[in-house]
C-alpha positions as a Markdown table, in Angstrom:
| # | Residue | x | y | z |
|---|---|---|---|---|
| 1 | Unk | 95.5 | 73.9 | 141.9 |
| 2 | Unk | 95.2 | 77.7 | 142.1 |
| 3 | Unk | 98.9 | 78.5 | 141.7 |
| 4 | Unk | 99.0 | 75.7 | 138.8 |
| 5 | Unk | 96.0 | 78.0 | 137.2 |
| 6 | Unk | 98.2 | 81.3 | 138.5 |
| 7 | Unk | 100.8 | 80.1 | 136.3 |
| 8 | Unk | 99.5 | 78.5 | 133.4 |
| 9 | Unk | 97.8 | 82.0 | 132.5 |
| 10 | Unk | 101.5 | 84.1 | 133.4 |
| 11 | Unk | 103.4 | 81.5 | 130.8 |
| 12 | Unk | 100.3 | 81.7 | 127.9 |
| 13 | Unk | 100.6 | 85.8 | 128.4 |
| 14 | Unk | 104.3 | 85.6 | 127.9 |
| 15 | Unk | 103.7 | 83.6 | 124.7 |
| 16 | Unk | 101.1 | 85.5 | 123.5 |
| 17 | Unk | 103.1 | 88.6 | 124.1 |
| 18 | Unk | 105.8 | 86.9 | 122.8 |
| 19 | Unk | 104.5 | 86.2 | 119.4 |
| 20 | Unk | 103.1 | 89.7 | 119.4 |
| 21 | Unk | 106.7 | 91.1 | 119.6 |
| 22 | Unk | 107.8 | 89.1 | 116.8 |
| 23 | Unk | 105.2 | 89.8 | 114.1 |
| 24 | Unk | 105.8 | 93.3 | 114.2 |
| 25 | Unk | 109.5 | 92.8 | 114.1 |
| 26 | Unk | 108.7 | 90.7 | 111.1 |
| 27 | Unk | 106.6 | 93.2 | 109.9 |
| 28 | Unk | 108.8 | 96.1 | 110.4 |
| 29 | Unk | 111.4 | 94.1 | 107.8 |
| 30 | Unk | 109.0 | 93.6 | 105.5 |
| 31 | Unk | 108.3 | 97.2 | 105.5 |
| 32 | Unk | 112.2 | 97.6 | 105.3 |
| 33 | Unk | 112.4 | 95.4 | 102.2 |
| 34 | Unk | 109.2 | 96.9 | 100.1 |
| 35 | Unk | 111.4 | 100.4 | 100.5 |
| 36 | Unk | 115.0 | 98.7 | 99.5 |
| 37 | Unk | 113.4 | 97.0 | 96.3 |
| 38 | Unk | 111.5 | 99.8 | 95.3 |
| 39 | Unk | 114.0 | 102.8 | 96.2 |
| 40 | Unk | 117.5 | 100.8 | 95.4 |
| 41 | Unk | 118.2 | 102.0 | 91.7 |
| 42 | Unk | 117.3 | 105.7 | 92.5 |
| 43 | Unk | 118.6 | 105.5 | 95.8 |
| 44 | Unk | 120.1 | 103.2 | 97.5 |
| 45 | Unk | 121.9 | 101.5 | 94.9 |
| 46 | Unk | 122.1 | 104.5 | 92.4 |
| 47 | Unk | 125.8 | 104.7 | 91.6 |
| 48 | Unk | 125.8 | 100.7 | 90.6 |
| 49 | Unk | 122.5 | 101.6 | 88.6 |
| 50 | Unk | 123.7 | 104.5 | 87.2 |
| 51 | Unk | 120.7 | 106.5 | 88.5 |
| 52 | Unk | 120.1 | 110.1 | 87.4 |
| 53 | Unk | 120.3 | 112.4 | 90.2 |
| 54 | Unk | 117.9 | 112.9 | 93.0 |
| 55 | Unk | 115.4 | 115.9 | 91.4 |
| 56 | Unk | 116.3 | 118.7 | 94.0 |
| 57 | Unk | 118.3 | 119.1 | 97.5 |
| 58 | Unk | 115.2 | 118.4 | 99.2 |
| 59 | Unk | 114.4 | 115.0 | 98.0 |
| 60 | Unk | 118.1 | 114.3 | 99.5 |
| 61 | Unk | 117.0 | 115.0 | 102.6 |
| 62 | Unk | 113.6 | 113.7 | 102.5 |
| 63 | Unk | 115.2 | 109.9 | 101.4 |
| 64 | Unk | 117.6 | 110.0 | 104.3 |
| 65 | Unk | 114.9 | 110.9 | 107.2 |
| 66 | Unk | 112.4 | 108.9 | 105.8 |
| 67 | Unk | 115.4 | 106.1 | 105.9 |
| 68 | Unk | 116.0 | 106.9 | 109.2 |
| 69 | Unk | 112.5 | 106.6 | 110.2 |
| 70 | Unk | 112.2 | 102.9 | 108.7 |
| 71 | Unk | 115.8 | 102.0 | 110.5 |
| 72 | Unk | 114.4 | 103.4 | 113.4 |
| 73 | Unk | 111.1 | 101.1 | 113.0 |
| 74 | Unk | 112.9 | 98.4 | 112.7 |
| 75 | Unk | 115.7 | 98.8 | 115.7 |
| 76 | Unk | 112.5 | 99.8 | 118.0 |
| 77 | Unk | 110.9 | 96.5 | 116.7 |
| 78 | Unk | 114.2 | 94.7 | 117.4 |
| 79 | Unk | 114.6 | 96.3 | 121.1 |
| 80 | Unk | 110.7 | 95.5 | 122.0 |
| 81 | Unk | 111.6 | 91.7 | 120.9 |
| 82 | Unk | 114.6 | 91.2 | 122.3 |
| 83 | Unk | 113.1 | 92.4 | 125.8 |
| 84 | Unk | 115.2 | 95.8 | 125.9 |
| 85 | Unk | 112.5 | 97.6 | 126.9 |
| 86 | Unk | 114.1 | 100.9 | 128.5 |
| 87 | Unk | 116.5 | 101.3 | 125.5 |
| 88 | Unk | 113.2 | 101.2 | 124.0 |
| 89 | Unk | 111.6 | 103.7 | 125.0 |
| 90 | Unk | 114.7 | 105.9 | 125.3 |
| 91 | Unk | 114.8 | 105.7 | 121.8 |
| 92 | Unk | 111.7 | 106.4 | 121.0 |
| 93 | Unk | 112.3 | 110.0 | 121.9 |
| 94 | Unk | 114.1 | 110.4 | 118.7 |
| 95 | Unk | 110.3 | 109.3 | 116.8 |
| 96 | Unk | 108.9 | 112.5 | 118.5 |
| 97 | Unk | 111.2 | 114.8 | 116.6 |
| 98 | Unk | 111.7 | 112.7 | 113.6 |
| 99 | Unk | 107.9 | 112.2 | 112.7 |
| 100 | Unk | 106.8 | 115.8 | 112.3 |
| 101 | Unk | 109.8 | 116.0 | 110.0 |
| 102 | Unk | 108.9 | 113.3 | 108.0 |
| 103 | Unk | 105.5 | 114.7 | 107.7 |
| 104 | Unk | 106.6 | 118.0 | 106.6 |
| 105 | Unk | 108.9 | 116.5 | 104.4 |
| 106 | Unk | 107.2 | 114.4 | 102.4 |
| 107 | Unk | 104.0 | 117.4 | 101.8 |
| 108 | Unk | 107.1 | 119.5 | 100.6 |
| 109 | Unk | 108.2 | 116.8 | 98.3 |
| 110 | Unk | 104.9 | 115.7 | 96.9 |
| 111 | Unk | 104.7 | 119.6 | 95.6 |
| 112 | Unk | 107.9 | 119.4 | 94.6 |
| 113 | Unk | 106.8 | 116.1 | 92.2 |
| 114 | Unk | 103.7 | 118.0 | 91.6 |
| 115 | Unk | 105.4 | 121.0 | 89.8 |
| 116 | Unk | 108.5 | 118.6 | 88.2 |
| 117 | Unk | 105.9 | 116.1 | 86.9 |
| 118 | Unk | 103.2 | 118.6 | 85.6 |
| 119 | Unk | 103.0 | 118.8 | 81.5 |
| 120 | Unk | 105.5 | 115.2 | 81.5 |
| 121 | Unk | 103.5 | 113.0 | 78.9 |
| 122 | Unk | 102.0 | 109.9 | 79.7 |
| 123 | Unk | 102.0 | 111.1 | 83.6 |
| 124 | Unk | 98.9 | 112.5 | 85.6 |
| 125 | Unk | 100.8 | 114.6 | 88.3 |
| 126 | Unk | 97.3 | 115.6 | 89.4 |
| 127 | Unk | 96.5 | 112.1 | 90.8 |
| 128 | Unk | 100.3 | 111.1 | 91.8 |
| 129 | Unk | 100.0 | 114.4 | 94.2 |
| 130 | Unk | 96.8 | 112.9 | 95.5 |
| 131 | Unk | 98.0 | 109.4 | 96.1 |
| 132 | Unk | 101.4 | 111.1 | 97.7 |
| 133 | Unk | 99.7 | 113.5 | 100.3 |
| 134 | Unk | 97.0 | 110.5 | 101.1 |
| 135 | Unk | 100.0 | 108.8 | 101.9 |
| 136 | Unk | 101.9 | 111.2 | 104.1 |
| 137 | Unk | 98.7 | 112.3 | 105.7 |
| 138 | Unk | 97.8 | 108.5 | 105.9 |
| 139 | Unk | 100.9 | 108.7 | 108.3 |
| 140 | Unk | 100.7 | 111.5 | 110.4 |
| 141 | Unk | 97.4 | 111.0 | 112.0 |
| 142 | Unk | 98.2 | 107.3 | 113.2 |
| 143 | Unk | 101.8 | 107.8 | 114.1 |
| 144 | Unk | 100.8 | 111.3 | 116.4 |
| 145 | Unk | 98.5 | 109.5 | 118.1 |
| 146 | Unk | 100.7 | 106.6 | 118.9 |
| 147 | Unk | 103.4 | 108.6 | 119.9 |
| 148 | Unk | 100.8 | 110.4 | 122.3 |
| 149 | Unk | 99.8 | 107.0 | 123.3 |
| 150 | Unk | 103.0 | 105.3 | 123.7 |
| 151 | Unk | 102.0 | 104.5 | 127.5 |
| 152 | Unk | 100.2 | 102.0 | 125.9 |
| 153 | Unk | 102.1 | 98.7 | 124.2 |
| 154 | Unk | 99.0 | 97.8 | 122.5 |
| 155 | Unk | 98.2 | 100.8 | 120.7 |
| 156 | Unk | 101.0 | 102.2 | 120.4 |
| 157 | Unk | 102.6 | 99.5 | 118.1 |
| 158 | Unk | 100.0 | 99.0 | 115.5 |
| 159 | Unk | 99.4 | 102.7 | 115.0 |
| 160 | Unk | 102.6 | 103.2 | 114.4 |
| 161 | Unk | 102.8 | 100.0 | 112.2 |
| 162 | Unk | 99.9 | 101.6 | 110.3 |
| 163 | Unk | 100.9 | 105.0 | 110.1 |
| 164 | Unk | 104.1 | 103.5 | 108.5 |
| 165 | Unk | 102.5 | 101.0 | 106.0 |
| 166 | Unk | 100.7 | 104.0 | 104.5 |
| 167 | Unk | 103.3 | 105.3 | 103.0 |
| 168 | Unk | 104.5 | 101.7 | 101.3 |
| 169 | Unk | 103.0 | 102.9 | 98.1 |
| 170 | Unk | 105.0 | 104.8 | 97.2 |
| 171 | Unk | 107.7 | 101.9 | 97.7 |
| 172 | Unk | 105.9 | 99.6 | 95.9 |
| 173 | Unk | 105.1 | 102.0 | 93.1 |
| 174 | Unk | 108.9 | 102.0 | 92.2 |
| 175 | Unk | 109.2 | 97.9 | 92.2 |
| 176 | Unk | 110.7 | 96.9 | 89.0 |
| 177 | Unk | 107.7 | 95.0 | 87.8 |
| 178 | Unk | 105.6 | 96.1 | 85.2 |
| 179 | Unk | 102.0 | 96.3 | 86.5 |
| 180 | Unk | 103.8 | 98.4 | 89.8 |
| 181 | Unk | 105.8 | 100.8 | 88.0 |
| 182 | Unk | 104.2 | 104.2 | 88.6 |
| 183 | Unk | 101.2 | 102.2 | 88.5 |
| 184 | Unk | 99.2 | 103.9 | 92.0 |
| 185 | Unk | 96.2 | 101.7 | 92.3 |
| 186 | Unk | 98.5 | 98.0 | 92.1 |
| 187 | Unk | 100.7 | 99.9 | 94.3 |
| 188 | Unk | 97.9 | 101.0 | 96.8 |
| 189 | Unk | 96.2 | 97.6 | 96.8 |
| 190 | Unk | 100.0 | 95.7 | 97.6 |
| 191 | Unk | 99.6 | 98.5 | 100.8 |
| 192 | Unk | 96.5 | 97.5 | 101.7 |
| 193 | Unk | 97.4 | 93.4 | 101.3 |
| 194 | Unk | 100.2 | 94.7 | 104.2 |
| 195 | Unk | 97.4 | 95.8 | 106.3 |
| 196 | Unk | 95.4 | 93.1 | 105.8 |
| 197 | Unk | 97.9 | 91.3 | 107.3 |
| 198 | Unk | 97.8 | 93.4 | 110.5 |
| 199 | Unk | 93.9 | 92.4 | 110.4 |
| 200 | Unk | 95.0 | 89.0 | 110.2 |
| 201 | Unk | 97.0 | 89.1 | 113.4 |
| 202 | Unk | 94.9 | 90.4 | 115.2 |
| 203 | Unk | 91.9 | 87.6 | 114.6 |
| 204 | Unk | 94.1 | 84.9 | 114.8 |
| 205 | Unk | 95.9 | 86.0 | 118.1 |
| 206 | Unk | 92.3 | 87.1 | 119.8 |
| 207 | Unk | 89.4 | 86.6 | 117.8 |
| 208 | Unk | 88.7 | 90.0 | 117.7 |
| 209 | Unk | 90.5 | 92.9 | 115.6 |
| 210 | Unk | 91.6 | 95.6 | 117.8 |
| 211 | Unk | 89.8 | 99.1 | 117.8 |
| 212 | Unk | 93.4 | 100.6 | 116.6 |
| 213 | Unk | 93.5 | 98.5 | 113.9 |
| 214 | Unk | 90.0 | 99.0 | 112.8 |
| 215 | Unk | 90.4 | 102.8 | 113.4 |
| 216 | Unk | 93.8 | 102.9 | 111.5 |
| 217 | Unk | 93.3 | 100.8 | 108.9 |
| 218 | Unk | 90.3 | 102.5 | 107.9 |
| 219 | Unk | 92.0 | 105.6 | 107.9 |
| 220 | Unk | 94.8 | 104.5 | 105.3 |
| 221 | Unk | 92.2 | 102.8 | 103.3 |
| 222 | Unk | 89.7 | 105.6 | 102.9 |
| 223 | Unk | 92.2 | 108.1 | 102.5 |
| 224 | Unk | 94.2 | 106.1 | 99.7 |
| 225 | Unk | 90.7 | 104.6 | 98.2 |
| 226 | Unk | 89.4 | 108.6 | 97.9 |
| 227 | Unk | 92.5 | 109.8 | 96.1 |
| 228 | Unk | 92.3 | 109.1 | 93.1 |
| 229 | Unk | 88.8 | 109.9 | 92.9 |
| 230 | Unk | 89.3 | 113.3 | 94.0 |
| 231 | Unk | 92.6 | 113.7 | 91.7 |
| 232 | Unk | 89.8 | 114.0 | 89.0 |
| 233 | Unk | 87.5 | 116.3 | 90.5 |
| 234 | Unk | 87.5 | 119.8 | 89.8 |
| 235 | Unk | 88.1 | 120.7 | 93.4 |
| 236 | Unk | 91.1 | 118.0 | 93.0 |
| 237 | Unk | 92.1 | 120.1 | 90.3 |
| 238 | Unk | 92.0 | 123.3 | 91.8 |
| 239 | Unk | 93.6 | 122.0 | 95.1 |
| 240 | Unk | 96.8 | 120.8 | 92.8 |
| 241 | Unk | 96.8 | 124.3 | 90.8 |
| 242 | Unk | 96.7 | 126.2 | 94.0 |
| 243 | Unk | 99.8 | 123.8 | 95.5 |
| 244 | Unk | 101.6 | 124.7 | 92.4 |
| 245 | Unk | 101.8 | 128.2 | 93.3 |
| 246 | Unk | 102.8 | 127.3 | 96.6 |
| 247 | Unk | 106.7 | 126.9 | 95.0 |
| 248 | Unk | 106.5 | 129.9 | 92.5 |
């Protein structure tokens, strides 16, 4: 009786880790898609659009990492599923130079924006820097930490599901639909419907939402949720002035 106990509980941990695997590979393609619809006519598919040119060299370079970073998501996602654990994790050396570059990147590209978007009519640069950094900075702190955590499974894989997911607005701000396009607060909530989902998981596979997710989520949220806000503020003002003459 206590071996057919023993083994009852091994096979409904493989399951459940099982099924754990899977809904963040399926997550990690959703992420993949939000960033091919909303990226393919300036980037992806540019020549068959037509597309003007990237704005500067370093938005080049900024699209390819932050490409490589979601390709990357998704082959670690892929490994983790497919039970190719030490690949796995010899891969995943490549996130701890990749990530800091992302984050550098993408600060240096939303003052880049800032300063090519500034004066443009019927565009508040202000509040498009605010929603940008929220994003990249919605990234770093989750994805460090799971990187620093990456001992633990657990952890590990939602942060850096999170940390990803923050910077979907962006993606979804460039959607070819109407209330999307350049539209930051539809854009944020589609974000925060992807993290939902993460919330979702969680309950339904425990009954509980995990302390990373709560932590995480909340991050994202406040950060994103604050942004716009600030963008109006005088001190949101004065922090995109002084940014500004970070380039000059």
């Amino acid at each position: 009786m206590a071996t057919v106990v023993i083994d009852t509980q091994a096979i409904e941990k493989r399951n459940k880790r099982t099924r754990e695997h899977r809904f963040f590979w399926a997550m990690s393609l959703v992420l993949a898609f939000v960033v091919l619809v909303g990226f393919a006519k300036t980037y992806f598919l540019a020549p068959y659009f037509q597309a003007k040119p990237l704005a500067a060299p370093i938005v080049h370079v900024h699209a390819a990492l932050f490409t490589a970073w979601i390709v990357l998501l998704v082959a670690q996602t892929s490994l983790a599923s497919s039970g190719y654990v030490r690949i796995h994790r010899r891969l995943g050396l490549v996130a701890l130079a990749l990530a800091p570059t992302v984050f550098i990147l993408g600060v240096l590209v939303a003052i880049e924006m800032l300063n090519r978007l500034h004066g443009t009519p019927h565009f508040d640069a202000d509040r498009i820097y605010a929603v940008a950094l929220s994003e990249i900075i919605g990234f770093a702190a989750p994805t460090f930490l799971a990187l620093r955590l990456r001992r633990r499974p657990d952890v590990h894989k939602r942060l850096i599901l999170i940390g990803t997911t923050s910077m979907m607005t962006a993606g979804f701000g460039r959607w070819p639909i109407k209330f999307l396009l350049h539209q930051p607060i539809p854009a944020m909530s589609c974000t925060f419907g992807l993290l939902a989902m993460v919330i979702a998981y969680d309950w339904k596979s425990s009954s509980r939402i995990h302390p990373a997710t709560a932590l995480g989520v909340a991050w994202v949220v406040l950060l994103q949720a604050a942004s716009v806000p600030f963008s109006h503020t005088f001190a949101g003002h004065a922090f995109a002035l002084w940014s500004r003459s970070l380039s000059l």
